[in-house]
N, C-alpha and C positions, 0 to 999 in steps of 0.2 A: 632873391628871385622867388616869383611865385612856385614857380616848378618844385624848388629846393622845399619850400614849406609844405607843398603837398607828399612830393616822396618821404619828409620827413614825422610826417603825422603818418602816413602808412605805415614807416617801420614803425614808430611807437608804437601803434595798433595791434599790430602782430607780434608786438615785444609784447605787450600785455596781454594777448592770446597764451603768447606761447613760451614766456618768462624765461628765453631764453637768447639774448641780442645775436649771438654768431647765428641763430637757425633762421633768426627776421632776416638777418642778411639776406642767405639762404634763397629765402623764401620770396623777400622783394628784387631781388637780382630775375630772378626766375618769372616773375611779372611781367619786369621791364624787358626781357628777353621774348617773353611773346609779344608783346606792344613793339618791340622794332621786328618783328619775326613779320606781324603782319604788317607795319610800315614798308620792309625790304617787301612782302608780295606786289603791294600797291606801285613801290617801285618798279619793280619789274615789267609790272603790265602797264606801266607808260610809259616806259621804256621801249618796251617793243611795238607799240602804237606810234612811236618818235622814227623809230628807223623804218616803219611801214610807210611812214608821211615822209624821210629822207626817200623813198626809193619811188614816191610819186614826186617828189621834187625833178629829182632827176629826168623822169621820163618827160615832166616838165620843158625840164632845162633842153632837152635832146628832139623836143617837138615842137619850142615855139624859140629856137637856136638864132634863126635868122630874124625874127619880127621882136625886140625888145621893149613894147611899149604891153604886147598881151602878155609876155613871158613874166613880163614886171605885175601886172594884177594876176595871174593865174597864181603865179607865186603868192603874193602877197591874200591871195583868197583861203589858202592852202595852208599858211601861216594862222591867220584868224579865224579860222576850223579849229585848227588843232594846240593853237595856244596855250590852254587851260592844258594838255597834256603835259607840256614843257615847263610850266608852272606849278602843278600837282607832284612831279617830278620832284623837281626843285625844292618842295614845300615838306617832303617828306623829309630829305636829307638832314633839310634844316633841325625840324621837328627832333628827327635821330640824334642831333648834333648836341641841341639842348639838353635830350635825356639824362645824354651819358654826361655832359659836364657839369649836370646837375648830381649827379649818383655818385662821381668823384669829390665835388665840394661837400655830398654830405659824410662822404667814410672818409674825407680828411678834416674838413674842419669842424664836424659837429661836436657839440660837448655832451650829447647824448650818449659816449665810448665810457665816459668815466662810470669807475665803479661799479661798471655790470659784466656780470657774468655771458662768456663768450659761449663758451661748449661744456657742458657736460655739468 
């Protein structure tokens, strides 16, 4: 994966900073921890943009109850607004998803472990 090759040239980077592979760990964990720190902000606030649009749904749902042909486009207006929130949502998770399964393939399978000094 692309992802793996770039987290893996970062720690190299930092291993030859800092000539010491457990402190690149260290150090690139701590990276990736603010990159989903503000991936999870991002989430969050379209997150709560998603249940602001569930609770115009509603009001929706409870004012056009009887007539379902406006309920149907008022809906579907409401949807195509806020879409990209639901998807921006969605797109972080994923993003997150890849990180870390990237950061796992590389401190199991890389052969960058051999022979280097860990701590100390």
């Amino acid at each position: 994966m692309i992802i793996n090759k770039i987290l893996i040239n970062i720690l190299i980077k930092i291993d030859k900073l800092i000539n010491n592979l457990g402190y690149s760990i260290i150090i690139l964990t701590i990276l990736i921890k603010i990159i989903i720190y503000s991936l999870d902000k991002i989430q969050k606030i379209y997150n709560s943009k998603i249940k602001k649009s569930k609770l115009k749904t509603n009001k929706i749902i409870q004012k056009y109850k009887n007539n379902k042909n406006i309920l149907k486009k008022k809906i579907k207006k409401l949807y195509i607004k806020n879409i990209i929130n639901y998807l921006l949502s969605l797109l972080s998770l994923i993003i997150k998803i890849i990180i870390l399964i990237s950061i796992n393939n590389i401190l199991t399978i890389s052969k960058i472990f051999k022979k280097k000094k860990f701590i100390l």
